[in-house]
Z-matrix of the N, CA and C atoms (Angstrom, degrees):
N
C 1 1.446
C 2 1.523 1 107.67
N 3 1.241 2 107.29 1 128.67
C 4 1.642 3 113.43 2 168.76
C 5 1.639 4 121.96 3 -54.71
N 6 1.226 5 119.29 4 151.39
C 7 1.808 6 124.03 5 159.60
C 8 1.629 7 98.49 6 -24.44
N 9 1.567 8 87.04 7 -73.56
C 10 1.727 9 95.57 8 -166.47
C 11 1.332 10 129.51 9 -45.98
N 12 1.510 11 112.08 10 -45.47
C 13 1.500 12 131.66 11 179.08
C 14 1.636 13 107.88 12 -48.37
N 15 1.919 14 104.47 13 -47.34
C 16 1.195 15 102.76 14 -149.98
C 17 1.852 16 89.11 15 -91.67
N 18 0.966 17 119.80 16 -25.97
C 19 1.658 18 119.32 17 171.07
C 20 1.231 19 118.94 18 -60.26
N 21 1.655 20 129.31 19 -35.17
C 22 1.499 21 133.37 20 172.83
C 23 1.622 22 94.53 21 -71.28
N 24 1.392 23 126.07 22 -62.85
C 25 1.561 24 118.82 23 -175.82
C 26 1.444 25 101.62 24 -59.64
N 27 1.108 26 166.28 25 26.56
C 28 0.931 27 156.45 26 91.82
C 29 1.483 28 150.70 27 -12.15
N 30 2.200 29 82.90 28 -81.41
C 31 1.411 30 102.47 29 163.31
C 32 1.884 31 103.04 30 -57.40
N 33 1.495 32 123.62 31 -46.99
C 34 1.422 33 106.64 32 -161.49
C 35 1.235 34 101.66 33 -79.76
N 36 1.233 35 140.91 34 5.28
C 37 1.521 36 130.88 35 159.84
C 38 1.751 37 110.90 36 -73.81
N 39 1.286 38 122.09 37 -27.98
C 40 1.127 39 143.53 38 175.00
C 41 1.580 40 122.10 39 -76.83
N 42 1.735 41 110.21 40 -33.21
C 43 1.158 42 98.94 41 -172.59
C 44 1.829 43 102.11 42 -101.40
N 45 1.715 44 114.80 43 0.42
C 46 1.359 45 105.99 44 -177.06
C 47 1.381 46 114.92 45 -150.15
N 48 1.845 47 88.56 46 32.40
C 49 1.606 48 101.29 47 -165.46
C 50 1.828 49 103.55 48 -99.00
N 51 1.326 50 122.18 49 15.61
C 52 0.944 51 125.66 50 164.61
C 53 1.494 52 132.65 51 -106.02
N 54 1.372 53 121.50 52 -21.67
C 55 1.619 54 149.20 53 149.20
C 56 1.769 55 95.83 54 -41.36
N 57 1.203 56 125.46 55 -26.57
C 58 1.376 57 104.81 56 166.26
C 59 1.223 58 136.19 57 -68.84
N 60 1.664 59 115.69 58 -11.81
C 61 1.238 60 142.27 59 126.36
C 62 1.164 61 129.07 60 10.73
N 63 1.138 62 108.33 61 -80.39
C 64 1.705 63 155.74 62 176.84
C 65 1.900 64 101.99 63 -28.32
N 66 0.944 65 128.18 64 -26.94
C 67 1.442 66 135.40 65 150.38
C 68 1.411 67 126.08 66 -46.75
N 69 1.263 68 95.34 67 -66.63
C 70 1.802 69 98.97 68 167.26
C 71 1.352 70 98.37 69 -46.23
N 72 1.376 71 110.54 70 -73.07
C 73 1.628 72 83.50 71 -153.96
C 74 1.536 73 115.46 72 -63.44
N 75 1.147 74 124.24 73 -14.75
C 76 1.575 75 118.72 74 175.82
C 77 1.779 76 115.11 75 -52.99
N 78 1.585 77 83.60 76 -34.56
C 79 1.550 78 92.25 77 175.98
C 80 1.621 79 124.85 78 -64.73
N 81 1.183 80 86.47 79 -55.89
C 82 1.690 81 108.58 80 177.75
C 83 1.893 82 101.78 81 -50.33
N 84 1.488 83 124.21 82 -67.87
C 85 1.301 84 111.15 83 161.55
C 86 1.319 85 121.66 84 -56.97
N 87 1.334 86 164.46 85 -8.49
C 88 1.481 87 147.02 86 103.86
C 89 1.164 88 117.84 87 2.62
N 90 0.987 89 117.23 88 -89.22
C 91 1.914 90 147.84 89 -167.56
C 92 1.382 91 93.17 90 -49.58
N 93 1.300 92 134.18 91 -68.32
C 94 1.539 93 156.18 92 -154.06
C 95 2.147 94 80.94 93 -63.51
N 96 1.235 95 79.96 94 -86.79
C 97 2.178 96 68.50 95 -171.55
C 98 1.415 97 123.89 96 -80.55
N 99 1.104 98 135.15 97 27.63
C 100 1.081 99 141.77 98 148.73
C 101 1.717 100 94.27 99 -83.07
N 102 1.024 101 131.48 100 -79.00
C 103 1.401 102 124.47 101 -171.36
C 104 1.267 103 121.66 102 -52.22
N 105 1.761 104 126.05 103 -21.21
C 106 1.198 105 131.02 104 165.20
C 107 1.591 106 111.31 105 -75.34
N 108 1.412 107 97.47 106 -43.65
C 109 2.086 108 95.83 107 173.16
C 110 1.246 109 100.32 108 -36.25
N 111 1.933 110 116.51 109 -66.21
C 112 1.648 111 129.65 110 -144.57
C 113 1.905 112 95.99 111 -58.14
N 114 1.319 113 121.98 112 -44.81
C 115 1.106 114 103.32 113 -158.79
C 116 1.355 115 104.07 114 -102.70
N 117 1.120 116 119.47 115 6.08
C 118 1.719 117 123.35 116 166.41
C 119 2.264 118 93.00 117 -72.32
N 120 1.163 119 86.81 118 -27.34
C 121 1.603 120 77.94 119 -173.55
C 122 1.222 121 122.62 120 -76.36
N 123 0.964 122 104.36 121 -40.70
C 124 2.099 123 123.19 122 -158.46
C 125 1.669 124 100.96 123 -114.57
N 126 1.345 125 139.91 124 -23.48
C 127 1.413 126 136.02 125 153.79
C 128 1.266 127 124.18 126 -54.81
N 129 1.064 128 108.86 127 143.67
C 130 1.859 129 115.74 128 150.31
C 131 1.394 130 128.73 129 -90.15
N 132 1.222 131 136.10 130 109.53
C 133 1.330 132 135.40 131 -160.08
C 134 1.951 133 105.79 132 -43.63
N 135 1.194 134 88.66 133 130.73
C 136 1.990 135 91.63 134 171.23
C 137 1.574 136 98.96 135 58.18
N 138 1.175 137 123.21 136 27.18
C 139 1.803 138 120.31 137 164.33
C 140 1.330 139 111.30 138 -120.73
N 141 1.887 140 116.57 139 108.29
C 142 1.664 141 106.23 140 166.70
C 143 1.042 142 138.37 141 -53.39
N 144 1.271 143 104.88 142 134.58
C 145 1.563 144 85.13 143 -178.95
C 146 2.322 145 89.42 144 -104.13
N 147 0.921 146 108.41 145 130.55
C 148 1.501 147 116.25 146 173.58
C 149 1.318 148 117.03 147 -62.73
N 150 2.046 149 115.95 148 117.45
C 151 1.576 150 78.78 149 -163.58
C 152 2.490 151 84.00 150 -120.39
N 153 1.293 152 87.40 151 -31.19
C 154 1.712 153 100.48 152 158.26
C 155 1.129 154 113.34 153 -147.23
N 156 1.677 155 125.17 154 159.79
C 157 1.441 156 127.39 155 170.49
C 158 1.174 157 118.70 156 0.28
N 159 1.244 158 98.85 157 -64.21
C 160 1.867 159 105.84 158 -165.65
C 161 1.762 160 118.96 159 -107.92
N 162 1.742 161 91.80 160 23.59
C 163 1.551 162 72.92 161 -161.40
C 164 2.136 163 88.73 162 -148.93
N 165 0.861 164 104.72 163 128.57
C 166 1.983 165 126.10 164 178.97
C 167 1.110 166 125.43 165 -124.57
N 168 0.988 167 136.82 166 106.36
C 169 1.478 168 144.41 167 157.79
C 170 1.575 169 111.80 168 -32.68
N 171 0.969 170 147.84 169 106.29
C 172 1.315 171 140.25 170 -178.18
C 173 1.607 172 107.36 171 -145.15
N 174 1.979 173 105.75 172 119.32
C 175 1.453 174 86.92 173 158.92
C 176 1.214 175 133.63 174 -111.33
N 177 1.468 176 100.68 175 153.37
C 178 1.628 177 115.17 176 -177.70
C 179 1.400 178 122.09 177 -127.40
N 180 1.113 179 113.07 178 178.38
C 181 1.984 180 108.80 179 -173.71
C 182 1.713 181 87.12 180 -134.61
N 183 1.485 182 78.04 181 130.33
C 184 2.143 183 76.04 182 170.19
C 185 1.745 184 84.15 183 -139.81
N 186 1.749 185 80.71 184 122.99
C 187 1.730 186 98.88 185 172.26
C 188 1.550 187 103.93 186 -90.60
N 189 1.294 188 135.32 187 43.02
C 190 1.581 189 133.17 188 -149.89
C 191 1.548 190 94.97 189 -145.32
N 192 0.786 191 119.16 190 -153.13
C 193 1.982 192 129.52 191 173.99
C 194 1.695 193 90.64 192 -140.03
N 195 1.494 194 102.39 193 -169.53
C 196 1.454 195 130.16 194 -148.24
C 197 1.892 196 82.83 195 -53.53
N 198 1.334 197 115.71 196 122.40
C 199 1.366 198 105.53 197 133.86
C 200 1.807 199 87.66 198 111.76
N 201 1.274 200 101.38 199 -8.64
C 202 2.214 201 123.08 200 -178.92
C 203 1.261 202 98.90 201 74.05
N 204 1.419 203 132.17 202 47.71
C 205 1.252 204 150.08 203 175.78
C 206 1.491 205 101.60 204 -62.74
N 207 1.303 206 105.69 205 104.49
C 208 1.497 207 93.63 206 168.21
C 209 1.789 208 107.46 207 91.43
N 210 0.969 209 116.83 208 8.37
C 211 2.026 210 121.16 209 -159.85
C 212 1.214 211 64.50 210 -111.55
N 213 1.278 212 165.39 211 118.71
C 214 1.812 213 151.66 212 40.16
C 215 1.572 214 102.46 213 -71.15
N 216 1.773 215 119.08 214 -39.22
C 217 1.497 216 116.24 215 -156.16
C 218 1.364 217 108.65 216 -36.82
N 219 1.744 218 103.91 217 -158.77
C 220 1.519 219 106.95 218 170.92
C 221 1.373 220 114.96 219 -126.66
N 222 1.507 221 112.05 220 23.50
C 223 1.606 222 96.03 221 141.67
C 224 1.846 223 80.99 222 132.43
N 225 1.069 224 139.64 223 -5.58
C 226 1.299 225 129.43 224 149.94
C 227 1.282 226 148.57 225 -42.80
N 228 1.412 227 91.96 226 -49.14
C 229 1.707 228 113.73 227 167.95
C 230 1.965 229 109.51 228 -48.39
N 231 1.238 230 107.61 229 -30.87
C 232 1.147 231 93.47 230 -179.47
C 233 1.519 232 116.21 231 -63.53
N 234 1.074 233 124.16 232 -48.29
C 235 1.605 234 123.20 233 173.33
C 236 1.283 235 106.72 234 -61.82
N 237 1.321 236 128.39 235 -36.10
C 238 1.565 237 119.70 236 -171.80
C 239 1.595 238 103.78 237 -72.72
N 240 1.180 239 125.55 238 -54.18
C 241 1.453 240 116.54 239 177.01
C 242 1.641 241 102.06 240 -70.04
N 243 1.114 242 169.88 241 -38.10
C 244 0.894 243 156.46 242 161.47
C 245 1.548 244 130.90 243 -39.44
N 246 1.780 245 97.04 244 -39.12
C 247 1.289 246 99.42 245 173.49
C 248 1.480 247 105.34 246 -94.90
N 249 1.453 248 130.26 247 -15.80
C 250 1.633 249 113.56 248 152.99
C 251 1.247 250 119.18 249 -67.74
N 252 1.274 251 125.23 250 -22.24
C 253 1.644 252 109.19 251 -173.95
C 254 2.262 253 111.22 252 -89.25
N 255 1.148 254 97.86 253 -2.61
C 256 1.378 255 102.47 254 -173.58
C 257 2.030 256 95.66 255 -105.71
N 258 1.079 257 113.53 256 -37.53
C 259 1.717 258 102.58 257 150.63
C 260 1.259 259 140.02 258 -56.66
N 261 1.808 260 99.05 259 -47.35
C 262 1.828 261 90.98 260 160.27
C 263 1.417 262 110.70 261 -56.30
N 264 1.072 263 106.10 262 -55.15
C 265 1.708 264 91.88 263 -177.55
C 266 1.331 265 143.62 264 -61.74
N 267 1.501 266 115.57 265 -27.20
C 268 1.470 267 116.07 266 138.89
C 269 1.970 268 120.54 267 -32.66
N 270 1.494 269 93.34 268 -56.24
C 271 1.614 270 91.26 269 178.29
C 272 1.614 271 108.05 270 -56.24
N 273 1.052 272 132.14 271 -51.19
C 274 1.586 273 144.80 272 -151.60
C 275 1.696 274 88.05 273 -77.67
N 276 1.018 275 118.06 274 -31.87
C 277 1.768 276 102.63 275 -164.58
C 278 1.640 277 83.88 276 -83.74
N 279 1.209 278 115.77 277 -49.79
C 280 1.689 279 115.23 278 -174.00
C 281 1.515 280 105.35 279 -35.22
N 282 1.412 281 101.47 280 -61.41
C 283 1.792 282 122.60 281 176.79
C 284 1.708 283 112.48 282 -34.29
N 285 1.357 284 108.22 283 -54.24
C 286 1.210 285 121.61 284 -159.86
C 287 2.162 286 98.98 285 -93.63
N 288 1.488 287 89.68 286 -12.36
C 289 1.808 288 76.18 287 -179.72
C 290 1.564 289 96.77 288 -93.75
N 291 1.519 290 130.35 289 -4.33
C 292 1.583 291 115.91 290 178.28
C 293 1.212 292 97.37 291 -101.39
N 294 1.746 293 148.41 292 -14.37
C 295 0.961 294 144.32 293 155.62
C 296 1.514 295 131.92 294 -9.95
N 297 0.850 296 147.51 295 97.09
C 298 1.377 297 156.82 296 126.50
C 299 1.559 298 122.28 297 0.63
N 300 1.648 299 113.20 298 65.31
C 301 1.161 300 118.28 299 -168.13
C 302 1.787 301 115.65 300 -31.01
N 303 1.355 302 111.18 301 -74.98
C 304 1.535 303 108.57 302 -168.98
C 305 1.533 304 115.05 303 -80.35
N 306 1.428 305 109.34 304 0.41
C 307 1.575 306 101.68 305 170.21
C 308 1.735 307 120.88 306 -124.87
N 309 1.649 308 94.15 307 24.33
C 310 1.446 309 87.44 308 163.88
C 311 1.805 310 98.85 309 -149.88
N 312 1.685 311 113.10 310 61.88
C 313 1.305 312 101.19 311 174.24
C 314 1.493 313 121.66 312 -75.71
N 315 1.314 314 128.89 313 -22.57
C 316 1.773 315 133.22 314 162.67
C 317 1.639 316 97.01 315 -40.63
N 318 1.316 317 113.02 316 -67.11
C 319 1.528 318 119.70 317 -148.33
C 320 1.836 319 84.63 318 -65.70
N 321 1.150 320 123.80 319 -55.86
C 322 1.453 321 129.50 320 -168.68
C 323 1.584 322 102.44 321 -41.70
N 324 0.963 323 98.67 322 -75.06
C 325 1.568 324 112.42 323 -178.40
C 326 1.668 325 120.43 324 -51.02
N 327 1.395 326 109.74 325 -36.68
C 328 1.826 327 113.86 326 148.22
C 329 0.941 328 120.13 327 -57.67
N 330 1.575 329 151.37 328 -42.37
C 331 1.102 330 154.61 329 -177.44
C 332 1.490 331 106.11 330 -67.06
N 333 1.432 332 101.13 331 -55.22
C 334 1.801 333 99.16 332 -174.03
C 335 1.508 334 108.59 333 -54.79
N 336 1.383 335 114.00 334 -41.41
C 337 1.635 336 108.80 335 -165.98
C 338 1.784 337 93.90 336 -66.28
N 339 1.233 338 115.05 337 -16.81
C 340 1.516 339 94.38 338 -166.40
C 341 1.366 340 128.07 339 -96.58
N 342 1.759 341 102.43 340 -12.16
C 343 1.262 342 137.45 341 170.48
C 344 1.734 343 105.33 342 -64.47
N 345 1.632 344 83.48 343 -59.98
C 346 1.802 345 83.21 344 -166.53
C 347 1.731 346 114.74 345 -76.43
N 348 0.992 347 122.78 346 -5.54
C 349 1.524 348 149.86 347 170.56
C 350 1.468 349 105.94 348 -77.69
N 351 1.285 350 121.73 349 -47.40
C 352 1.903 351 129.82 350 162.08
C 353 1.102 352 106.55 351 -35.80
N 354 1.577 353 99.40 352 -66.31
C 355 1.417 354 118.92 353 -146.75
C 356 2.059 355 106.52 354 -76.12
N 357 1.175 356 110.59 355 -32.09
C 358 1.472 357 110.20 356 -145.29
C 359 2.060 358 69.61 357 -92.58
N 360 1.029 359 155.74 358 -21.47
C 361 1.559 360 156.02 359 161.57
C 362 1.432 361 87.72 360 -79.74
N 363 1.003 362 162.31 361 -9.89
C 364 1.629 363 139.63 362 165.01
C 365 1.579 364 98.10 363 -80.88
N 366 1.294 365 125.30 364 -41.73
C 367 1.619 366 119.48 365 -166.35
C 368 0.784 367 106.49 366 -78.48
N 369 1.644 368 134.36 367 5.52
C 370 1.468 369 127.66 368 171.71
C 371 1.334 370 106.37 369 -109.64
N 372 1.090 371 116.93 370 -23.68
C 373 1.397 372 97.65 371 -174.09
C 374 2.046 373 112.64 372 -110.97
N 375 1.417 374 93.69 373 24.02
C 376 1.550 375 118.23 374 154.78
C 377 1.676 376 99.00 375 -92.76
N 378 1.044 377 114.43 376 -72.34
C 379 1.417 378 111.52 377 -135.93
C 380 2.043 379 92.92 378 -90.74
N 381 1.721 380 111.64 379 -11.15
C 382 1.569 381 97.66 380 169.16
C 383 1.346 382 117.66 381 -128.29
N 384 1.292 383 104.83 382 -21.34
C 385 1.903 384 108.42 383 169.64
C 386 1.484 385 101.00 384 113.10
N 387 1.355 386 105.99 385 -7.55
C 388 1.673 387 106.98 386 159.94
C 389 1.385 388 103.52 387 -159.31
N 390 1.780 389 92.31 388 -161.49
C 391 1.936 390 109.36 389 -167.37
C 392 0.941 391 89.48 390 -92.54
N 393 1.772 392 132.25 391 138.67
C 394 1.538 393 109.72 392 149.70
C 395 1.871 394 114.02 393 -76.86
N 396 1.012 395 125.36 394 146.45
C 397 1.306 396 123.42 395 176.56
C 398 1.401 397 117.48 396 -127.40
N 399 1.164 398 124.16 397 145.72
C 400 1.943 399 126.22 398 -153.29
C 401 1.468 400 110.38 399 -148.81
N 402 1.704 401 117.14 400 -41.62
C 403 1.595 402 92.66 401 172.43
C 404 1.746 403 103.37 402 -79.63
N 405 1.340 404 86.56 403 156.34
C 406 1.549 405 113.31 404 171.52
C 407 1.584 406 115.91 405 -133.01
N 408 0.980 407 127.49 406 93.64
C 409 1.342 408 137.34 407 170.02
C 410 1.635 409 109.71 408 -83.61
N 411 1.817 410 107.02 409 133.96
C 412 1.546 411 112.43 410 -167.87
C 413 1.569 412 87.73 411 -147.94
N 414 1.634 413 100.02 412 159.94
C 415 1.348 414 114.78 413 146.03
C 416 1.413 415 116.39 414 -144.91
N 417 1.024 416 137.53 415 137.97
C 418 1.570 417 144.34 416 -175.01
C 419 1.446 418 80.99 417 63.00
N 420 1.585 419 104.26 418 -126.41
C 421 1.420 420 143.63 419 -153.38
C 422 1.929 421 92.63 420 -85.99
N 423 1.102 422 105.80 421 -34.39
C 424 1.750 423 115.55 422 -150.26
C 425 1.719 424 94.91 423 -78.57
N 426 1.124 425 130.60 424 131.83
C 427 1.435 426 152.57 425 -148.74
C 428 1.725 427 96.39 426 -135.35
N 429 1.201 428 133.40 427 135.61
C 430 1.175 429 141.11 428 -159.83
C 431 2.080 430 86.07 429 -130.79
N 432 1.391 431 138.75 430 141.54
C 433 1.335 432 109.92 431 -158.45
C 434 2.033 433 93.87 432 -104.73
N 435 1.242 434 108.51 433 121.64
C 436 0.855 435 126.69 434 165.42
C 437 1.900 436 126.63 435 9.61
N 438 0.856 437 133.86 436 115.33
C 439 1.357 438 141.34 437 172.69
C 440 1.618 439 148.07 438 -117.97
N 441 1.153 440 151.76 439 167.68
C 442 1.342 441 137.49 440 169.20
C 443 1.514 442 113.63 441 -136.05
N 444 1.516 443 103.10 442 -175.72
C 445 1.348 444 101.04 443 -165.88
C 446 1.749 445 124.48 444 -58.84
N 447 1.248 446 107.84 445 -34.21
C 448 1.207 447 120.06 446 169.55
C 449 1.313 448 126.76 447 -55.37
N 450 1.598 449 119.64 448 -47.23
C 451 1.305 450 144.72 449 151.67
C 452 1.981 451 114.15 450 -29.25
N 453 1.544 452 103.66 451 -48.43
C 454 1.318 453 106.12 452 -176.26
C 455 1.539 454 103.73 453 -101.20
N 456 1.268 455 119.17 454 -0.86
C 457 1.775 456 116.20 455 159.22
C 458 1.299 457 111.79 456 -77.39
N 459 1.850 458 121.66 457 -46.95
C 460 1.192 459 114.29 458 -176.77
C 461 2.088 460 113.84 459 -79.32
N 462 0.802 461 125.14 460 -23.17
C 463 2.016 462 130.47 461 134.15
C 464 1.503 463 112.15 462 -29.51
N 465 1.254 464 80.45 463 -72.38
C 466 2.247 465 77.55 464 -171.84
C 467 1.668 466 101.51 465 -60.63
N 468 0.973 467 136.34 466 -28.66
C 469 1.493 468 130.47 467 -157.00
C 470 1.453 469 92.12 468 -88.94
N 471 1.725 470 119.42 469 -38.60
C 472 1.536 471 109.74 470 -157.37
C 473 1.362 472 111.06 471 -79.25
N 474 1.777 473 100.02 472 -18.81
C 475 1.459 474 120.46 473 -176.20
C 476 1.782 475 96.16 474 -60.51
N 477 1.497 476 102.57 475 -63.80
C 478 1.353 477 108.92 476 -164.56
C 479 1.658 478 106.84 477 -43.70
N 480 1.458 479 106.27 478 -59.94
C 481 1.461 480 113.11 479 -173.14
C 482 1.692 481 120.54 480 -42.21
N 483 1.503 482 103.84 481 -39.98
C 484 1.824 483 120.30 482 176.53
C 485 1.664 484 103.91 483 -60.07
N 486 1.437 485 116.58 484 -42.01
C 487 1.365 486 115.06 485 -177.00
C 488 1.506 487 97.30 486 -73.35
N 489 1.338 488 127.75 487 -75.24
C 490 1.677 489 115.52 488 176.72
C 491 1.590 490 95.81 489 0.98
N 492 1.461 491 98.47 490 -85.46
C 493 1.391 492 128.67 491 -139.30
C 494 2.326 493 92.74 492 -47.70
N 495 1.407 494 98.21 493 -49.81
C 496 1.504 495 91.17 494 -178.81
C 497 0.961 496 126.09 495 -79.89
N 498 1.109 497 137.84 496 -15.45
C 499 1.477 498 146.82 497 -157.90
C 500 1.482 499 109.51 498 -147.30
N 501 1.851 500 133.42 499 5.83
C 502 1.192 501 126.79 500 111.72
C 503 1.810 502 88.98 501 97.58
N 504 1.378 503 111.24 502 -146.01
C 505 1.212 504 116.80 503 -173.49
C 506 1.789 505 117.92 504 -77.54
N 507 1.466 506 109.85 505 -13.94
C 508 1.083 507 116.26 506 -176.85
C 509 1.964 508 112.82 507 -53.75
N 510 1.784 509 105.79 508 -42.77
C 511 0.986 510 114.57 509 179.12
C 512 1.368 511 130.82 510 -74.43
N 513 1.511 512 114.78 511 -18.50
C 514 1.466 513 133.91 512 173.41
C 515 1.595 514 113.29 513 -69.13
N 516 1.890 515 104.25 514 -46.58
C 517 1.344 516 115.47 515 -178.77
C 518 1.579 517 96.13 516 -58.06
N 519 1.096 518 130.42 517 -77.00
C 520 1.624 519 140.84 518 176.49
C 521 1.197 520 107.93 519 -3.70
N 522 1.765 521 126.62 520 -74.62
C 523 1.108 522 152.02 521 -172.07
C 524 1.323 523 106.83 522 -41.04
């Protein structure tokens, strides 16, 4: 193989070696509405179902973002978070298509959870006008506010990304 040959296979391992990615998040949107279908089916809206001490299945609709941010308005927020969560993700696929397949699988694998975590909360609040949300984590009295699978992909990913970000290559080598 030539300089050149092996420098272009390179760069194009580099410029689209992160789109291999792109699985996770397919997964992550899978998982995310399949589990929102199941309990849109078999729940009662706002009824726990007890599943341990600290932990209930419950469904709910939050027309709001992380935390029902914004779920009192009158019905705007839905396009505004929709059309922010489909821009980050334009950026993140950009991110993930200059990616560096075999030397950035942490960052790869953060991105996907956060992509497919965007995305699988964008198809709900296209096609119902909100998120459905189902875990409920409690202790005593104290209520943690409700979440779904997508919710804890885009967490694990932001988590991952903050460690990148502090602890640098140490965490990539690990990975």
């Amino acid at each position: 193989m030539s300089v050149d040959a092996g420098a272009t296979e390179a760069a194009g391992e580099r410029a689209h070696g992160g789109l291999a990615w792109l699985g996770l998040s397919a997964a992550v949107i899978v998982l995310d509405q399949i589990t929102k279908w199941y309990v849109e089916e078999n729940l009662v809206f706002a009824t726990p179902v007890p599943v341990l001490p600290v932990f209930d299945l419950t469904l709910l609709h939050n027309t709001g973002a992380a935390f029902s941010f914004l779920a009192g308005e009158a019905g705007w927020q839905r396009w505004f978070f929709t059309a922010l969560a489909l821009g980050v993700s334009v950026l993140i696929t950009a991110w993930l298509y200059r990616l560096p397949r075999h030397e950035q699988r942490w960052t790869g694998a953060a991105l996907s959870l956060v992509l497919g975590g965007a995305l699988g909360n964008v198809i709900d609040r296209i096609r119902l006008g909100y998120v459905v949300d189902f875990i409920h984590l409690h202790y005593g009295e104290w209520y943690w506010p409700a979440f779904n699978v997508a919710d804890s992909a885009i967490s694990v990913g932001a988590v991952m990304l903050g460690l990148e970000i502090l602890f640098g290559s140490r965490v990539s080598r690990s990975s």
